[in-house]
C-alpha positions in Angstrom: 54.2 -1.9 5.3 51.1 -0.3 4.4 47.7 -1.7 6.1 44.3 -1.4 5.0 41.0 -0.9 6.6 39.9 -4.2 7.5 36.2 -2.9 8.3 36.1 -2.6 4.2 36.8 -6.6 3.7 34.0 -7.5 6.1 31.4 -5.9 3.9 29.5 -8.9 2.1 29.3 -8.9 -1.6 28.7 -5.6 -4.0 26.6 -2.6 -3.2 22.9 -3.2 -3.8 22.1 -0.8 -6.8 25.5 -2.5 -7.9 24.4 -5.8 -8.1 21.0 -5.0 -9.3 23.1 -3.4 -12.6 25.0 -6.1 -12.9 22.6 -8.2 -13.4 20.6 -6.0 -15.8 23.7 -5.5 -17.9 24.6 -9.2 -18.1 20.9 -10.0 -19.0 20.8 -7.1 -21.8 23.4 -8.1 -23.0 22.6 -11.5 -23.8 19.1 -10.7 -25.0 19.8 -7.4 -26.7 16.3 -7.9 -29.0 14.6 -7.4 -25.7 13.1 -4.2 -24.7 13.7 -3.8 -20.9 12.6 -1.1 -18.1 14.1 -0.2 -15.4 11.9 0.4 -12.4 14.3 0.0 -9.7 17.2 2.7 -8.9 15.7 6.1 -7.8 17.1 8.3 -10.6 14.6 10.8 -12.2 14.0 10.8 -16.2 12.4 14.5 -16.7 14.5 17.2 -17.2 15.3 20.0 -15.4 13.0 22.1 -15.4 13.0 25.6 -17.3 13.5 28.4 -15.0 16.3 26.5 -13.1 18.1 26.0 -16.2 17.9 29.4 -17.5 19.5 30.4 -14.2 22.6 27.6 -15.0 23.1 29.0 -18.1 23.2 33.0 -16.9 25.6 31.7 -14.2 27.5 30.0 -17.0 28.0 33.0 -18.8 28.7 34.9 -15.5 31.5 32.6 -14.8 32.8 33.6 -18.5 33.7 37.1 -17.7 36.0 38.8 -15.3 33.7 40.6 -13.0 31.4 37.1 -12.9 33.6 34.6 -12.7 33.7 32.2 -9.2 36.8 30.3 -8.3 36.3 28.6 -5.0 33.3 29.4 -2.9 32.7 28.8 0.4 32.7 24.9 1.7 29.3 25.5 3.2 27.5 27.1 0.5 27.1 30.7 -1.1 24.2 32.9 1.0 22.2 33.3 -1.7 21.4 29.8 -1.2 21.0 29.3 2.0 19.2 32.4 2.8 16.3 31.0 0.3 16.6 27.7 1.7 16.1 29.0 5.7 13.5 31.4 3.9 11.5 28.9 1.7 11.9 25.2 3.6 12.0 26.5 7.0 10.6 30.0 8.1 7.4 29.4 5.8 6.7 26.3 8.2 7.2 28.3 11.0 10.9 26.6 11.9 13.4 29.0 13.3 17.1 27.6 11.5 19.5 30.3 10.7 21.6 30.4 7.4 24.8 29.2 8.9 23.3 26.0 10.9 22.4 25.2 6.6 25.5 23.4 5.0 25.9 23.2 1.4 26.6 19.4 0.1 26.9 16.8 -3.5 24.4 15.4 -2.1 22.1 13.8 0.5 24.0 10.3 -0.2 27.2 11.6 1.1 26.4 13.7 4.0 24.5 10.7 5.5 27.8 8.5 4.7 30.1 11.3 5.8 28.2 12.4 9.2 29.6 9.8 10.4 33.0 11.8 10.7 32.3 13.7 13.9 30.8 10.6 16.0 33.0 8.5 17.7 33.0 5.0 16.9 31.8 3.4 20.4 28.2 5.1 19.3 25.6 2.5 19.2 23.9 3.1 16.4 20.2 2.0 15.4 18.8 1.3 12.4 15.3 0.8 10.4 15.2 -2.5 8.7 14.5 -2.8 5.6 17.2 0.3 5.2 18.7 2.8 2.7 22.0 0.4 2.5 24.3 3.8 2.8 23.0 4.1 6.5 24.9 0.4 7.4 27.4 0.3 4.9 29.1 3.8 5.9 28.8 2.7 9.4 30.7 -1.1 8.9 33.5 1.0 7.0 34.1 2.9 10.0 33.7 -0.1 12.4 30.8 0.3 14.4 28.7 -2.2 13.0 30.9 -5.2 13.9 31.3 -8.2 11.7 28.8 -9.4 9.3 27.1 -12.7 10.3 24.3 -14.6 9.1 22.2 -11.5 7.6 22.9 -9.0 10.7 26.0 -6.8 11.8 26.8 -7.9 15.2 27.2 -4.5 17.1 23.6 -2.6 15.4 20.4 -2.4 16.2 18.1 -3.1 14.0 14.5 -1.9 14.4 11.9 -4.1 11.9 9.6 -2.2 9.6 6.9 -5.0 9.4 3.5 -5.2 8.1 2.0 -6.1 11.9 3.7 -2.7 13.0 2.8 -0.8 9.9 6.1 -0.3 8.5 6.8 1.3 11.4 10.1 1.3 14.0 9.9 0.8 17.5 11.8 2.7 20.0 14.7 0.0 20.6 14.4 -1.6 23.9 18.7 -1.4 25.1 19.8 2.4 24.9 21.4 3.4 21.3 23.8 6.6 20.6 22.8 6.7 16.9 19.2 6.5 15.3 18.4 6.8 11.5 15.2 8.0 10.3 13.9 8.1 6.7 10.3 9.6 6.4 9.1 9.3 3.9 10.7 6.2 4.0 12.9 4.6 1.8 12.8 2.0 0.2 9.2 1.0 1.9 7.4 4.6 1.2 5.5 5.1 4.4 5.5 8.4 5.7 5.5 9.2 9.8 3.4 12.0 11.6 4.0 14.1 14.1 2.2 12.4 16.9 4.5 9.0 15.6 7.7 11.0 15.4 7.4 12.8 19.3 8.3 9.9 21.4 11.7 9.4 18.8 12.8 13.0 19.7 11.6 12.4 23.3 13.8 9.2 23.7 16.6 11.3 22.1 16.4 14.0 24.3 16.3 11.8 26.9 19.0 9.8 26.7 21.6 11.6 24.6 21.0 10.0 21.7 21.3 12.1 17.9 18.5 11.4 15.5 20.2 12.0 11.7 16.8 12.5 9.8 16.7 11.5 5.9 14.3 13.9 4.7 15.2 13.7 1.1 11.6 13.0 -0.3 9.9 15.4 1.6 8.3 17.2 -1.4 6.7 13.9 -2.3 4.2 14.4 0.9 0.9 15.0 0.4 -0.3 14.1 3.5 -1.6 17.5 6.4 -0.2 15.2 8.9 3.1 14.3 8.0 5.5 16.8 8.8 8.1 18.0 5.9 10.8 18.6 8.7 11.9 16.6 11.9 12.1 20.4 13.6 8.2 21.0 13.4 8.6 18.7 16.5 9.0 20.2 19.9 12.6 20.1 21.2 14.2 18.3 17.6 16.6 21.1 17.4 18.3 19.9 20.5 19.1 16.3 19.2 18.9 16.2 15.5 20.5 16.5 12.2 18.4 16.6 8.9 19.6 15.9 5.3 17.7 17.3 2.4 18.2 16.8 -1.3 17.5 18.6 -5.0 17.7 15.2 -6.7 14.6 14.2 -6.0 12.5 17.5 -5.7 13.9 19.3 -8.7 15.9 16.5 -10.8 19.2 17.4 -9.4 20.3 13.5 -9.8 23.2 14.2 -12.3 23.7 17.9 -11.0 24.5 17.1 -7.3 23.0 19.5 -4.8 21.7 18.8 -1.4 21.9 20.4 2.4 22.4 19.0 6.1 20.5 21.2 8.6 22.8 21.2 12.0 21.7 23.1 14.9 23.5 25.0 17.3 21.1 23.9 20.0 22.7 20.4 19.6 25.2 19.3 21.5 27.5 16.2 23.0 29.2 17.1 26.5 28.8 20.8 26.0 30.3 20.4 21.9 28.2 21.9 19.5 28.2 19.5 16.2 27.3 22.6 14.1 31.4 23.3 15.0 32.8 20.0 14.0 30.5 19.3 10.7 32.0 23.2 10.0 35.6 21.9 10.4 34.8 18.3 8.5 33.1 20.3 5.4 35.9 22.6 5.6 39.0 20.4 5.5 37.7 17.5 3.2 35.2 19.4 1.1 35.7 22.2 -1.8 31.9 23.3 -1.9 29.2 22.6 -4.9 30.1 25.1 -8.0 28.0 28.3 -8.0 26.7 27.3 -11.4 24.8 24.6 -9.4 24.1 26.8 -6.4 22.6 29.5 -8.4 20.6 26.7 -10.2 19.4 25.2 -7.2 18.5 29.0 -6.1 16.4 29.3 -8.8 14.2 26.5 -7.8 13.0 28.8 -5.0 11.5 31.2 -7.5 7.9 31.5 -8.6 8.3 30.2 -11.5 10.9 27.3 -10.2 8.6 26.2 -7.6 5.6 25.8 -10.1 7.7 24.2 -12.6 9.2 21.3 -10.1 6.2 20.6 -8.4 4.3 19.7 -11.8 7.5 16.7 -11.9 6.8 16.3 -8.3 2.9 15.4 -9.5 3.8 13.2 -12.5 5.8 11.0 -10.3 3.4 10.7 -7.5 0.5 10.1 -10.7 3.0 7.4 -11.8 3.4 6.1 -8.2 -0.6 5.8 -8.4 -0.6 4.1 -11.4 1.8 1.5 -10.4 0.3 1.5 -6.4 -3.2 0.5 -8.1 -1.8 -1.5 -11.0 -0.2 -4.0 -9.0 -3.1 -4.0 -6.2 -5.8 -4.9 -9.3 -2.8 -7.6 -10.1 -3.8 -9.2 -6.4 -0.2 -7.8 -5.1 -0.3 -6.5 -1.7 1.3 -2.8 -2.2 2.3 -0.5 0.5 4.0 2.9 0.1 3.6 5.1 -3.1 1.2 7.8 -1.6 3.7 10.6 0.2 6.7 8.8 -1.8 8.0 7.8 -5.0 8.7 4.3 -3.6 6.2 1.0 -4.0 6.7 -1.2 -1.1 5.3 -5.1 -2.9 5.2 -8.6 -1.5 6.4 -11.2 -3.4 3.4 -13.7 -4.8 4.0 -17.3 -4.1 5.9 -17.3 -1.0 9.1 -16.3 -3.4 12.1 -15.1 -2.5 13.1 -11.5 -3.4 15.6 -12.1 -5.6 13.9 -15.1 -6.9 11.6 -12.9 -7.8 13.6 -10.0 -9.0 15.0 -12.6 -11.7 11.4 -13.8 -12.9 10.4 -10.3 -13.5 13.6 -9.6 -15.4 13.7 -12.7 -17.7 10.2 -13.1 -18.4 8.4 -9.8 -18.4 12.1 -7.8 -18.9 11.0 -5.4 -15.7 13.6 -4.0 -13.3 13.1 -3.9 -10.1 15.2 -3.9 -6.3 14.9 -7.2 -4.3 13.5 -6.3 -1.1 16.4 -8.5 0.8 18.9 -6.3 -0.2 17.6 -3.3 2.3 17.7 -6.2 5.2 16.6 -9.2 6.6 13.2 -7.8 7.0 13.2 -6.8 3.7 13.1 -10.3 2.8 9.7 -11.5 0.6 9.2 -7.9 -1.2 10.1 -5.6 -3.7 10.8 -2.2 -4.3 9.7 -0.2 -7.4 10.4 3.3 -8.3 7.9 5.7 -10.0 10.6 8.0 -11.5 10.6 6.5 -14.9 8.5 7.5 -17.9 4.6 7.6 -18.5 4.6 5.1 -21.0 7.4 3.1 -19.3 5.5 3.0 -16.5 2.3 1.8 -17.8 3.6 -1.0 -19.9 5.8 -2.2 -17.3 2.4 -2.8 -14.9 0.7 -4.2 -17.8 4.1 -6.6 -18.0 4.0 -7.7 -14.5 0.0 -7.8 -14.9 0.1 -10.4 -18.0 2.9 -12.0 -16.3 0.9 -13.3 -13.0 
């Protein structure tokens, strides 16, 4: 008789985004006169931008003749890619990464679900709370996070992003395997400098721990002080693996396209993880189509880099609008200066999904309860500034008229 993962049935409820949608549908649904905007899921609403789709549809025709076409490439991405991506998000910082230690993905989403593959599931592993939810999810289907009780997994570590700390997390104080970062952070949108990331890679280094870096809204940084990459720190090479992502930085949301950085300076017992992640990509992973490669190429260009970064600006003027909006509202707002993210306490001492519903039914705003990125999330919001101008403007003035 067939079994199934059990480590699948302990996970409580839905998926967050899931849930969030559900609830939007049902209420759309039953008030379809309503207008209602959607400020909550991290999906971008300007198009691609020009020169990136000019180079799709030349490698569209490409791929229409003989001498052009491109059957299966290789699982960790074509070298046309990745020498632009060493060249243009690395070497111009001054990092040293070489073209094969850069792997290819679908996305940022996956690889930080999918890393998971190569570690053994005795790893402690550590995590920021509140929390991207793929971070603990991916983790409890593989069955290091234990059993669900209360609003905690049993077997992690959670390390509380509060207010008092600055949205900070504090080197656990019991020795952990397995550490997630997210700068700039999501969902909160705090950003971490060097001088706050060294003792993380120091505590690494020391103990044998791997640091997997979420550094998918690093183009969002504005800040001289915040570093784009966890290797502009001394020794970060040696003990982590970063994830970076085209969703956010050139609209790549429906086109899937992202990259995981691994090393060959890191190692566990002598094994370099560069190896396995080769032999995991390679045996359960065909590679992104070279339509999207040579698209995501062509945001390295002149012309592509200008282009994305004028998206990049309109979201972070939207992040402003909604950042100062709700502060003039007497919310207090954190986040929303190096990120697309607005980090918002609830007013009233409500709940956040108590709160999530009053903005829904009575000023028809969308938004992601706080609770559902952890137990510290608990008592705030998170808004997103990735929807239109205008949307984004009369949603504020909404949630303005409606406090």
């Amino acid at each position: 008789m067939a079994k199934i993962n059990d480590n699948f049935l302990k996970l409580p409820g839905s998926y967050l985004f899931s849930t969030v949608a559900k609830k939007t549908r049902a209420y759309m649904e039953a008030h379809p006169d309503k207008k209602v905007i959607k400020m909550s899921i991290g999906d971008v609403t300007r198009p691609i931008v020009p020169a990136v789709t000019e180079a799709m549809h030349k490698a569209v025709d490409e791929m229409a003749t003989a001498k052009g076409f491109h059957g299966y490439g290789p699982e960790q991405g074509y070298d046309f890619l990745r020498s632009k991506i060493v060249e243009k998000d690395y070497k111009a910082r001054g990092i040293n990464i070489a073209a094969d230690e850069v792997f290819v993905s679908d996305g940022a989403k996956s690889d930080c679900g999918n890393i998971g593959d190569i570690f053994s599931t005795d790893n402690k592993v550590a995590v920021c709370d509140p929390v991207y939810p793929v971070y603990v999810d991916t983790n409890a289907m593989a069955g290091r996070a234990g059993d669900f009780k209360g609003e905690r997994w049993t077997n992690l570590v959670y390390m509380p992003c509060l207010e008092e700390n600055g949205f900070l997390p504090e080197i656990p104080k019991e020795k952990v395997d397995i550490i997630y970062l997210c700068f700039p952070n999501n969902p909160i949108g705090v950003a971490a400098t060097k001088e706050q990331l060294k003792p993380w890679v120091d505590y690494a280094r020391e103990n044998g721990a791997v640091i997997l870096y979420d550094s998918a809204y690093e183009a969002f940084i504005s800040d001289t002080a915040v570093p784009h990459s966890i290797y502009e720190i001394e020794g970060a090479k040696e003990c982590a693996v970063e994830f970076r992502s085209f969703s956010k930085t050139a609209g790549f949301t429906g086109t899937r396209c992202a990259y995981t950085v691994m090393p060959h300076e890191l190692k566990i017992d002598g094994t370099e993880l560069n190896a396995l992640w080769n032999r995991r990509q390679c045996t359960k992973f065909n590679g992104v189509p070279y339509v999207i490669q040579k698209a995501a190429e062509a945001v390295y260009s002149e012309e592509g880099y200008k282009q994305t970064r004028e998206s990049i600006a309109y979201y972070l003027e939207n992040a402003r609008i909604i950042r100062e909006g709700l502060a003039k509202a007497g919310f207090a707002v954190y986040g929303g200066v190096n990120a697309p993210y607005i980090w918002t306490k609830t007013p009233d001492g409500l709940g956040s999904w108590e709160f999530f519903d009053k903005l829904l039914k009575n000023a028809q705003v969308v938004t992601t309860p706080g609770a559902g990125f952890g137990p510290s999330g608990e008592g705030y919001i998170r808004l997103t500034s990735f929807n239109t101008r205008e949307a984004t403007k009369e949603a504020i003035d909404r949630i303005q008229k409606l406090v």
